[in-house]
C-alpha positions in Angstrom: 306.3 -31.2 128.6 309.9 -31.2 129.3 311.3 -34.0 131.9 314.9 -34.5 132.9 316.9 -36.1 136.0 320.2 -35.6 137.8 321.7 -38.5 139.4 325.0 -38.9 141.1 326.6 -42.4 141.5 329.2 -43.1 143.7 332.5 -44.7 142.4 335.8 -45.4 144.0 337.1 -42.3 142.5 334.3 -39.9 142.7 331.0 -39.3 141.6 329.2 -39.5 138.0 327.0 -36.8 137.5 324.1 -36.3 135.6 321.9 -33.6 134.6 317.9 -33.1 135.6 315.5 -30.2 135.0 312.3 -29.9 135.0 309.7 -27.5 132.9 307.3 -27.0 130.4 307.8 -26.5 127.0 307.2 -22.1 126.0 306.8 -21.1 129.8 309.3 -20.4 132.4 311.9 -22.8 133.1 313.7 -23.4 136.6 317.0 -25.7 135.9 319.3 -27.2 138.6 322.9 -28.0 137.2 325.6 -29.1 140.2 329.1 -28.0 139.6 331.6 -29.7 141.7 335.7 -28.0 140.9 338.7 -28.3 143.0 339.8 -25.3 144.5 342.1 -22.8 142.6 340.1 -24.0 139.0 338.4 -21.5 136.8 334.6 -22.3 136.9 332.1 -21.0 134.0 328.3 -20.9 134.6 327.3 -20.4 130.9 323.9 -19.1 130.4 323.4 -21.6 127.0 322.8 -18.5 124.7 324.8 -17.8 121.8 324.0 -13.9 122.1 321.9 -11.9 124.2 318.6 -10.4 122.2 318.4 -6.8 122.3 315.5 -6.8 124.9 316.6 -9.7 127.4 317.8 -8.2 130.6 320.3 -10.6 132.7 320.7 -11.1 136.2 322.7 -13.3 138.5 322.5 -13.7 142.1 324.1 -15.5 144.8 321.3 -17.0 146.9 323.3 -18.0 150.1 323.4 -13.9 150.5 320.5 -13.0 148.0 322.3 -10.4 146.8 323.0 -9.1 143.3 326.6 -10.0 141.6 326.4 -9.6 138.0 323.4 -8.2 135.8 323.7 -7.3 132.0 320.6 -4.2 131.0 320.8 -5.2 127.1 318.7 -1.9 126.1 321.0 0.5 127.7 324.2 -1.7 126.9 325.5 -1.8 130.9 326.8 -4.5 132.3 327.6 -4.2 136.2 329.6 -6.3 138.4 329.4 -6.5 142.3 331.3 -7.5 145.4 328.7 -9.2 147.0 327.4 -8.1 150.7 331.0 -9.4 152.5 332.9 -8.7 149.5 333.8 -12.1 149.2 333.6 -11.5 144.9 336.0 -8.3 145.0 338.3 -8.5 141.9 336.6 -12.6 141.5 333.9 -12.4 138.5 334.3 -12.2 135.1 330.7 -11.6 132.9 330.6 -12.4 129.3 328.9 -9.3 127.7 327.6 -11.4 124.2 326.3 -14.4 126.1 326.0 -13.6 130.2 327.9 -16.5 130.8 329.7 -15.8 134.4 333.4 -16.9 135.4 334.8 -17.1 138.5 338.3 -18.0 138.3 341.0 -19.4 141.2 337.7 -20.2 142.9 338.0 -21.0 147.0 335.9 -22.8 149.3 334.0 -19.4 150.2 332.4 -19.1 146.8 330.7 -22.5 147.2 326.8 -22.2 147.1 323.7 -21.2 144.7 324.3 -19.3 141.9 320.6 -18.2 140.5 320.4 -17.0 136.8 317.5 -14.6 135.7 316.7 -13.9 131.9 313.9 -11.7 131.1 312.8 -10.4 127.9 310.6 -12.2 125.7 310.6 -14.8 127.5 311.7 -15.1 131.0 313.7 -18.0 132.2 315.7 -19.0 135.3 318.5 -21.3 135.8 320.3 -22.5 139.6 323.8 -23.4 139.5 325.0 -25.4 142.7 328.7 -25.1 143.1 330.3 -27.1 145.3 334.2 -26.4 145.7 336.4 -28.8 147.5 340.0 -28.3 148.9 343.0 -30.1 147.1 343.9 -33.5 148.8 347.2 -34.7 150.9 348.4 -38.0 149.9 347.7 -40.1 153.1 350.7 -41.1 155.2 350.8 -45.3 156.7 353.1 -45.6 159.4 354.1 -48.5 161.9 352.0 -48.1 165.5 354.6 -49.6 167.4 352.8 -48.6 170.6 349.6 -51.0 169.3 352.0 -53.6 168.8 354.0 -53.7 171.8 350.6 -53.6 173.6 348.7 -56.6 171.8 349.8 -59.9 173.4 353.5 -61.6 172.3 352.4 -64.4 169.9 349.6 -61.8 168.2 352.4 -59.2 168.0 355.0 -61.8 166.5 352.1 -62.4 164.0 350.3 -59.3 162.7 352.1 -56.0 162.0 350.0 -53.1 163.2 349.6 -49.9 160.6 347.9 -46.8 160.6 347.0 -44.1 157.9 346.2 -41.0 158.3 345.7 -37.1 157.3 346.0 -33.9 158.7 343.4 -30.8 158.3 341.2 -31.9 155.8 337.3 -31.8 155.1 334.6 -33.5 153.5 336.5 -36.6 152.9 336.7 -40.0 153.1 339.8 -42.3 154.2 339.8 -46.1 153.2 341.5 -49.3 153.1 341.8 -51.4 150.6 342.6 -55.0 149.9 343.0 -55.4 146.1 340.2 -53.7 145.1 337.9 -54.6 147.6 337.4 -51.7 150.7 338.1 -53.5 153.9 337.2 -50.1 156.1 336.2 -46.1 155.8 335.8 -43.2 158.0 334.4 -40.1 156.7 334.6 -36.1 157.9 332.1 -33.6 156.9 333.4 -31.0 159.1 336.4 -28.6 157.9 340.3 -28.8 159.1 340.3 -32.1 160.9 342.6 -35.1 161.4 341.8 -38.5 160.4 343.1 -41.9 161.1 342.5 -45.7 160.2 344.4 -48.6 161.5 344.8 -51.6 160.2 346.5 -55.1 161.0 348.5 -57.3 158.3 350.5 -60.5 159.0 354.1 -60.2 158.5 354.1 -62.4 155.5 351.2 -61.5 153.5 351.4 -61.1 149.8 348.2 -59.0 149.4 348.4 -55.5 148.0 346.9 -52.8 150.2 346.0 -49.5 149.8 345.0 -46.3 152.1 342.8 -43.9 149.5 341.7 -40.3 150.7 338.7 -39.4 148.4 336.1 -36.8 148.2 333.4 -36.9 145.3 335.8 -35.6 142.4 339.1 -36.6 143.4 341.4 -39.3 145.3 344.8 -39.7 146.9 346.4 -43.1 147.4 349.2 -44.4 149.0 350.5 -48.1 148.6 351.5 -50.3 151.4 355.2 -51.9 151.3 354.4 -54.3 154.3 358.3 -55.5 153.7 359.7 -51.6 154.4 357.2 -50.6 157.2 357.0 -54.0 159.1 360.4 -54.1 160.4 360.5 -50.1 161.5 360.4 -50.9 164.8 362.7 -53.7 165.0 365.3 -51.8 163.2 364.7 -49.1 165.1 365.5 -51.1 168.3 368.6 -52.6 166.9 370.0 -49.4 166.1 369.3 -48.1 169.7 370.7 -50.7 171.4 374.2 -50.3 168.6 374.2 -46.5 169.6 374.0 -47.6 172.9 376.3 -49.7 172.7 378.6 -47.3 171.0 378.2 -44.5 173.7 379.2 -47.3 176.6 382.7 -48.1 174.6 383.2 -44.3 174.0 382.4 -43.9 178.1 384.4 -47.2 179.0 387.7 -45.7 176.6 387.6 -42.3 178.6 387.3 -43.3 182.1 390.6 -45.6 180.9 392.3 -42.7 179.6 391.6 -40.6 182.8 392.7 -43.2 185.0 395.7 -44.1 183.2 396.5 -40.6 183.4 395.8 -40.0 187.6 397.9 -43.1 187.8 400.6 -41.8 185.6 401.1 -38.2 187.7 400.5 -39.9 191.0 403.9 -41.8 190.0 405.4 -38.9 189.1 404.7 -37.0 192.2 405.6 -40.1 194.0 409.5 -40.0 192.7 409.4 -36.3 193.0 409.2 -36.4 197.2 411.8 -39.2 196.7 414.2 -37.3 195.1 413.7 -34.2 197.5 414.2 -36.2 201.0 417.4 -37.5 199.4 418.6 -34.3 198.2 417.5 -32.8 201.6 419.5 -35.6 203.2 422.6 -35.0 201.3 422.4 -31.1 202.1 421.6 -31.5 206.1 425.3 -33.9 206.3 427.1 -31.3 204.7 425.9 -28.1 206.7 
């Protein structure tokens, strides 16, 4: 009597995995093999035959649609491929005719699910492949809240710079911050193409390293914290309104001058203009 397990262990970066079946020896055997890929790889569900005997018949089916997507008739020497009900494996599969071994490259999230293997002949045997295909990760973005920290109360906000990481459309992950090594929080999403965020709140002169780390069971992103880059945003921010500001008023102040200057100037100009005509007027008036 055959005995095996499959455990997965969660670690910072993932998960280990490990294999479990269970039969008995000379009879049928049902295995359970996980498969975890990123999306885009090329995955290979390999039968574990070095050649097909000339009276085994292969089958595989996907289970989430029971339907038929590869089979292999040894006798007759056919092998068949098939779309699936949705045609979601159109163009997809790839069927090794000496072993039955079935490839699926630039696999997507839609090809995710049970993938049930079926040799009869001399012996029958069966074999279930769970693929579980997850979408490449963003590298998480920390930014300043400003808004948190010109809300808290002044001597907190003098203090404590306020943070927050997040991600846009993403699924099946988790988003954590670290100190060191050591997770300080998490926040997970199971459901496809959301947003997540996680604050956190540092004093200004702390020396500790932080981290934000998006993850999923076979992968992680991570972003490092500067705390002297992002915890002045805001102040330099301000300065540099209140210096373009400040600009804009001198520009404004300098024009109005000019204008004014310029008013005055042609007022004068008109002025001596009627002076000269009532003289000349004068002069003409005695002669006449």
């Amino acid at each position: 009597m055959q005995t095996d397990f499959r455990l997965s262990k969660p670690t910072r970066t993932g998960f280990k995995i490990f294999s479990c079946s269970l039969g008995v020896s000379g009879s049928e055997t049902n295995e359970i093999q996980s498969v975890s890929v990123m999306e885009g790889d090329s995955v290979i569900l390999n039968t574990v035959v070095t050649e097909i005997h000339e009276d085994d018949d292969i089958l595989w089916r996907f289970r989430d649609e029971m339907s038929l997507i590869a089979k292999i008739i040894r006798q007759t020497k056919i092998s068949s491929i098939f779309n699936g009900t949705d045609g979601r494996f159109r163009d997809r599969l790839k069927l090794d005719d000496q072993t039955g071994s079935l490839t699926i490259p630039n696999i997507t999230t839609q090809h995710a699910g049970l993938y049930e293997l079926q040799i009869s002949g001399a012996k029958l045997s069966s074999k279930t492949f769970s693929v579980s295909v997850y979408a490449r990760l963003p590298v998480p973005v920390i930014r300043r809240n400003c808004s948190s920290s010109s809300s808290s109360s002044s001597s907190s906000s003098q203090q404590n710079c306020s943070l927050v990481c997040s991600v846009l459309n993403v699924g099946h992950v988790t988003l954590s911050w670290y100190k060191g090594n050591s997770l300080l929080s998490s926040i997970s999403a199971s459901d496809l193409s959301i947003s997540l965020s996680l604050p956190l709140e540092v004093e200004y002169q702390d020396k500790n390293t932080y981290s934000c780390v998006l993850s999923n069971p076979i992968s992680n992103q991570t972003q490092h914290l500067d705390i002297t880059q992002l915890c002045h945003t805001c102040s330099v921010c301000l300065i540099v309104l209140i210096s373009a500001v400040g600009s804009l008023l001198i520009v404004g102040a300098v024009v109005i001058f000019c204008i004014c200057r310029r008013n005055r100037k042609t007022h004068q100009e008109g002025k001596y203009y009627l002076q000269y005509l009532r003289k000349n007027c004068k002069k003409y008036s005695f002669w006449v």
